[in-house]
N, C-alpha and C positions, 0 to 999 in steps of 0.2 A: 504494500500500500504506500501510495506518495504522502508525504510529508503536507502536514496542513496547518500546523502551526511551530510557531518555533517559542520555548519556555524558558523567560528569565530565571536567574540562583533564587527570586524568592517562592518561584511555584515548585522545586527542586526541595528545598531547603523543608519546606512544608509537607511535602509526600515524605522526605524522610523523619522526619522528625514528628510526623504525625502533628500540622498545624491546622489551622482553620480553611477550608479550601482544600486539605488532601485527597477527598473521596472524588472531587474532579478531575483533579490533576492525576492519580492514579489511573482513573476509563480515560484521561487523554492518552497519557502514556503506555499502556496496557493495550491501546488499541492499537499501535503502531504508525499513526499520526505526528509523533511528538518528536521533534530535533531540538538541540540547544547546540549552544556557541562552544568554543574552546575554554572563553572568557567566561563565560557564564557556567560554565561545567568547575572550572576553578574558584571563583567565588562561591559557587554554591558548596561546593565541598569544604572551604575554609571556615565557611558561616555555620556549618552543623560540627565541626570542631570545638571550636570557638564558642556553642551551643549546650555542648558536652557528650557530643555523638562519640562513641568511644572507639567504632571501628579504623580498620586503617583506608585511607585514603584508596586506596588500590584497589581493597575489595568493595568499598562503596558505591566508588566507578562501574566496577565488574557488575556490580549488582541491576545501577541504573539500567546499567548497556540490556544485561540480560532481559530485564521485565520490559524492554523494549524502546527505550529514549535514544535517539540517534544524535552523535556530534560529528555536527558539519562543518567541513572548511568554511576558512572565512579569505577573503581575497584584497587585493590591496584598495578597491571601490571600498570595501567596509567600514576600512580606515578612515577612508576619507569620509564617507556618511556620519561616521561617528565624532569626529570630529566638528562637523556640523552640528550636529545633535547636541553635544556638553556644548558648544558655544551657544546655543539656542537654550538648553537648562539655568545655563548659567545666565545668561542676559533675564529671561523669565524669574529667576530665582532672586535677585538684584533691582529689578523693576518697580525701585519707590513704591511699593506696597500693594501695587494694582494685583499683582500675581503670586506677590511675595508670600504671603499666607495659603495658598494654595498647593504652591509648587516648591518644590525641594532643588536638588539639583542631583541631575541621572549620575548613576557611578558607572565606573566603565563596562562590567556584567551587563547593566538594562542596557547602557548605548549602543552592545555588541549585540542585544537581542532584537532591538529595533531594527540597528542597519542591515542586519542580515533576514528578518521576516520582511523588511522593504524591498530590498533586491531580490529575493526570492518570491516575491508577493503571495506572501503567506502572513499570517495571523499572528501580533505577538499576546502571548498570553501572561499576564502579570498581574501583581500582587490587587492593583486596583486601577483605576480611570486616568489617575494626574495626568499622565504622559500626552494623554487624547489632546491637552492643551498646546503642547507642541505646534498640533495643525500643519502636519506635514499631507501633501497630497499622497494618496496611495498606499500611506500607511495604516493598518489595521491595526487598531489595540482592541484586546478583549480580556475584561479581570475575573479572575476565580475567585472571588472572594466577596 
């Protein structure tokens, strides 16, 4: 089955750790749907460390991989998208308070989940809505939570 959405470290982070949102991201995953980033496979694994997940790193991955999460290259267009993107968080995040309250500023995990579900024209699926603000053409956000 083709790839139909690509999943930030926080919808990752939450299938393993059992957070709020698991039981979707699980049938995403489970179904065979479900890619993430290099970037976003890395963050997510540091974040359930950090969490006090006590596995090792390696079998964690292995695990993903097995119950069906694929990690897809990412190409040097990615780069540059996401580079766009934190410049677009950050001006958003900094914006005399219009947006300031609203929006955070993407870490490189979501930036790498965006630019790659945008060039791919697939679906990023994450933690919740903020991102939608962005208002980038062509990009799909959808939150499990």
């Amino acid at each position: 089955m083709a790839h139909k959405v690509v999943l930030d470290a926080s919808a990752i982070v939450a299938l393993v750790l059992r957070e709020n949102g698991m039981d979707v991201i699980r049938k995403i995953v489970t179904s065979g749907v479900a890619a993430t980033t290099p970037t976003g496979l890395a963050e997510a694994l540091i974040t359930c460390r950090r969490k006090g997940y006590q596995g090792s790193r390696d079998d964690l991955a292995a695990s993903l991989v097995d119950l069906g999460l694929d990690v897809v290259p990412m190409v040097e267009a990615d780069g540059v998208e996401m580079a766009f993107l934190l410049e677009r968080s950050d001006d958003m995040a900094t914006d005399g308070g219009t947006r300031a309250d609203k929006v955070g500023r993407l870490s490189l995990g979501d930036a790498a989940c965006l630019a790659v579900a945008h060039r791919l024209d697939l679906t990023a699926v994450v933690s919740d809505g903020t991102w939608e603000v962005l208002n980038v053409p062509g990009l799909r956000i959808q939150p499990f939570r």
